[in-house]
C-alpha positions, 0 to 999 in steps of 0.5 A: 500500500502507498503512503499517499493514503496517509495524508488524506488522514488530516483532510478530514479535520481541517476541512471541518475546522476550515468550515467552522471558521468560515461558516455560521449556525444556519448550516447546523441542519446540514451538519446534523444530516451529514453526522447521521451519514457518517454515523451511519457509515462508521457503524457499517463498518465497523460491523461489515470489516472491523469485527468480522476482521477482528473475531476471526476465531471465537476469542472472549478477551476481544470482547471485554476490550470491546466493552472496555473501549465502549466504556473508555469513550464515556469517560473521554466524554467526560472531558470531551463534552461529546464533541467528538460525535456532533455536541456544539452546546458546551459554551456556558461551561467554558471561560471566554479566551481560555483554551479549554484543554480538557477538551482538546487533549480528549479529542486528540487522544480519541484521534491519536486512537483512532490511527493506531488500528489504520497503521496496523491494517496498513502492515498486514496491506489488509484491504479494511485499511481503506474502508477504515481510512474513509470512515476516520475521513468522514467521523473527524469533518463533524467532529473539527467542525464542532470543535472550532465552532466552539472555541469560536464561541469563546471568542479564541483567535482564529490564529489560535484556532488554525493551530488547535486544528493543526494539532488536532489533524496531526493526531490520527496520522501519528498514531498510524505512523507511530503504530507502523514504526514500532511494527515489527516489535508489536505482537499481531495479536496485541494489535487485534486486541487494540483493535477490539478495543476501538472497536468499541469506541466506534460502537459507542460513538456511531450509536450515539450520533444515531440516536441521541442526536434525533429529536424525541427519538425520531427519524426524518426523511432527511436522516433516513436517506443520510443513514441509508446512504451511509449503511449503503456506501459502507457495504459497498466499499465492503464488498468492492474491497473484498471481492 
């Protein structure tokens, strides 16, 4: 596999950093049908490639982990805010002009996290590499996006903004590139382990973005057609993949 795909890994990010910083609330109706599309696409593939990947044979520890990393995203959320699947609400808790660090460190970690499985394909040039690479790409515009809109309700500079984004989108290809480095001393098996572990943490977020995201538990036309397409393109690239 090349190392171009890595750098379509930032993309992501400071595209929905660029849009924060540019745009205003009237796109908050768009952005709600694109985090159902990408919520929908993470947990297609998450069930379609990652756990069929991961579960090969019947192995009860992979499913603790699962667990233990659909428990270790709450626990980033406490400091994330939800940020990470769409919540643009936390202003009223944040000081004006003061970096919330809380914030940015658990956002990072939870992209820092989300690379280490992608180096791990990339080693193996297993072909869930790129269903995995587009479904980051995807997760992480809402994310930035909510992100940047946040700070700039806390009136930070957009200098300082452009430099949290910066940060931010250099996360998920150092955990894949630091992953890749350290390759050839990493037990396989460790990292399947891991990825049992992000596993849940996709689990956790995708469901999150699907349903506490939807008025009074409620799917519009709109949403439905963004999941549809979401679950629709992750079968695809599935299947294309691994045909």
């Amino acid at each position: 596999m090349s190392y171009f795909w890595f750098l379509l890994l930032p993309f992501g990010p400071l595209l929905g950093g660029f849009l924060a910083i540019k745009s205003s609330k009237k796109y908050q109706a768009q952005l709600n049908w694109f985090l159902a599309f990408a919520g929908a696409y993470l947990l297609g593939i998450t069930l379609l490639n990652l756990i069929p990947e991961v579960f090969q044979s019947f192995d009860p520890y992979k499913g603790l982990l699962v667990l233990g990393g659909f428990f270790f995203q709450i626990f980033l959320e406490r400091y994330s805010e939800g940020i990470e699947h769409g919540h643009m609400h936390v202003h009223h808790k944040l000081k004006s002009n003061i970096i919330p660090i809380g914030i940015v460190v658990s956002m990072s970690l939870h992209s820092f996290t989300e690379g280490i499985p992608l180096g791990a394909l990339w080693i193996e040039d297993n072909t869930s590499y790129y269903s995995l690479l587009f479904g980051i790409i995807l997760h992480e515009i809402p994310a930035a996006f909510a992100l940047i809109s946040i700070l700039k309700g806390i009136q930070l500079q957009t200098t300082t903004l452009r430099k949290i984004i910066f940060v931010y989108g250099s996360m998920s290809i150092i955990g894949a590139s630091l992953c890749i480095y350290l390759g050839n001393s990493i037990n396989k098996e460790f990292l399947n382990y891991f990825m049992a572990f992000v596993i849940g943490t996709f689990l956790h977020i995708s469901t999150t973005i699907l349903f506490e995201n939807s008025e009074q538990h409620h799917f519009s036309k709109q949403k439905v057609t963004a999941v549809l397409i979401g679950i629709g393109l992750a079968a695809l690239i599935s299947i294309g993949f691994h045909s």
